[in-house]
N, C-alpha and C positions, 0 to 999 in steps of 0.2 A: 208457260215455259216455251220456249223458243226452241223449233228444229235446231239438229245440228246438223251436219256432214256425217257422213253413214263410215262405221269405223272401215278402214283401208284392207283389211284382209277379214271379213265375215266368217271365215272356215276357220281361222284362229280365232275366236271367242268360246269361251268355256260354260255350262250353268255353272254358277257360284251358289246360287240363291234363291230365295222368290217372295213377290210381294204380295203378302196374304192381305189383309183388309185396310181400311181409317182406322186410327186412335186421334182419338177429339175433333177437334174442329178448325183446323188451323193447319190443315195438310198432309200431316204426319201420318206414317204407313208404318205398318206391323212389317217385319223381316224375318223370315227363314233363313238361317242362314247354313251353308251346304259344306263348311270348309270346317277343318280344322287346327287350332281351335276354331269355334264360332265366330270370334271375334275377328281374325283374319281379315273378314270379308270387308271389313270399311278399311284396310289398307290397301285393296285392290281395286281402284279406280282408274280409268271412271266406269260407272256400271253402264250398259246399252239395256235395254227392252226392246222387243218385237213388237210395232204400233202397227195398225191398221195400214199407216203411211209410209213405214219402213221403220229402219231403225231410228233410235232415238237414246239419245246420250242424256244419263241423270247423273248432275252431281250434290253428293250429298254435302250439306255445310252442315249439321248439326244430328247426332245420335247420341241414345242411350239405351241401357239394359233395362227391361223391364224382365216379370215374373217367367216369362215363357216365352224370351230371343230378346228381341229390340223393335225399338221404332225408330225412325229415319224418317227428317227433313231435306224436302228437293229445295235446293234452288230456284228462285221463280215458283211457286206449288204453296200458297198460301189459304187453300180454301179445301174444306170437304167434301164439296161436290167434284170439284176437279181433280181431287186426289183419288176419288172413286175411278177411275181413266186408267189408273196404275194396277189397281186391282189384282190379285190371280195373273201376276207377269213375272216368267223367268228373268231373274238379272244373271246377265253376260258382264263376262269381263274377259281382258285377250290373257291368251295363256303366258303371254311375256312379261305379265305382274308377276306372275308366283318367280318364290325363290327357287334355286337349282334343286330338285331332290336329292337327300340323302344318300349316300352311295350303297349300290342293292335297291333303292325305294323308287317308286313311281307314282304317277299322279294318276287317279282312276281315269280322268282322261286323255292321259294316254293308253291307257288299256282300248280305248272306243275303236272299234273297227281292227285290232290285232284277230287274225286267222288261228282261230283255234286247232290244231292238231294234236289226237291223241294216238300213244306210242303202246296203248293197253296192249299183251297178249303180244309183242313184237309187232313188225309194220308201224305204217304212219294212216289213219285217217283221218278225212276233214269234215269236223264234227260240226263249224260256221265261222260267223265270228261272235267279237262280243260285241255285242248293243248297250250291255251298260251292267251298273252294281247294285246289288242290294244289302244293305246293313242291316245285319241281321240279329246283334249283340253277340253271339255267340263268334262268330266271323264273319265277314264279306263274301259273298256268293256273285258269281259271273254268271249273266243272262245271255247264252250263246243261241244267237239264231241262224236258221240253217241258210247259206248259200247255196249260187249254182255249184256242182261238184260237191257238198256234201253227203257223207255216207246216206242219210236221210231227210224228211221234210220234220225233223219233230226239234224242236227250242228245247234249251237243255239250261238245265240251273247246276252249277259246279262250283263247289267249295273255294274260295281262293285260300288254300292253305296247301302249305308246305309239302304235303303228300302227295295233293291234285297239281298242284302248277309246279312244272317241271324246270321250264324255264321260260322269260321273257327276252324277248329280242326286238326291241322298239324299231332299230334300223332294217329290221326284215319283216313288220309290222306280221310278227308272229309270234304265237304263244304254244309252247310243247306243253301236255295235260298229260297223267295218266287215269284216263277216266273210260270207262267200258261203255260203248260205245249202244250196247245193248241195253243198259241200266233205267228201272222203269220205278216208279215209286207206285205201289198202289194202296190203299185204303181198305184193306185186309180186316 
């Protein structure tokens, strides 16, 4: 596979995805994929990887479902050894594939880096921001870790449900919680 030119804006690329191992022998790579639905992900091309050398642009010309995600053929990527290279690599794609969200909805990356503030007990504290989401079947939980000016040095995991997030405001890259700021889980 031939370099390409390193995508023009790097800070807009999104994880989509990620390339777990070879199926056969003929290039093809097992795919995780991080979107909803699943399938999504082969509409949002082109995918980049993070290579030793820098970026690096795959396009895929051929996919299918297998028992547990997909596999995906690279262009140029006809051998098993060389697809071993791909390995355990997040796929990027720029956040200007996805379609508009929903009105009220947001794309979990845009949540990345919104200033979490909790309004608990009256006042405002700054509890961090978010670093990212965990699916969790039950609901989506926010991994807020602490900044400078946060009330504390302690990373906090918070419900993203209707009770805890108060409100989103992407253009003030801020999120209002009402979460106690005190709140400790312990193993009682």
């Amino acid at each position: 596979m031939s370099a390409a030119k390193a995508p023009e804006n790097p800070q807009n690329l999104v994880v989509a995805g990620k390339i777990s191992t070879v199926h056969g022998v003929k290039g093809w790579l097992k795919i995780h994929s991080f979107t909803d639905p699943e399938s999504n992900l082969f509409d949002y091309q082109p995918w980049w990887i993070k290579a030793a050398s820098g970026w690096q642009r795959l396009e895929v010309d051929q996919f299918r479902t297998v028992t547990k995600g997909f596999i995906a053929h690279f262009r140029g990527l006809d051998d098993r050894e060389d697809a071993r290279l791909y390995c355990q690599r997040e796929i990027y794609v720029s956040a200007e594939v996805f379609p508009p969200a929903e009105e009220g909805a947001v794309y979990w990356h845009q949540l990345q880096g919104l200033r979490v503030v909790s309004t608990f007990a009256g006042g405002e504290q700054l509890l961090g921001e978010v670093e990212g989401l965990l699916e969790t079947g039950a609901n989506d939980v926010l991994v807020v870790r602490p900044v400078a000016g946060s009330v504390d040095h302690r990373e906090r995991l918070i419900p993203y449900i209707d009770q805890c997030v108060l409100e989103v405001d992407l253009d003030a890259r801020r999120m209002i919680v009402d979460w106690d700021p005190g709140f400790e889980t312990r193993n009682d």
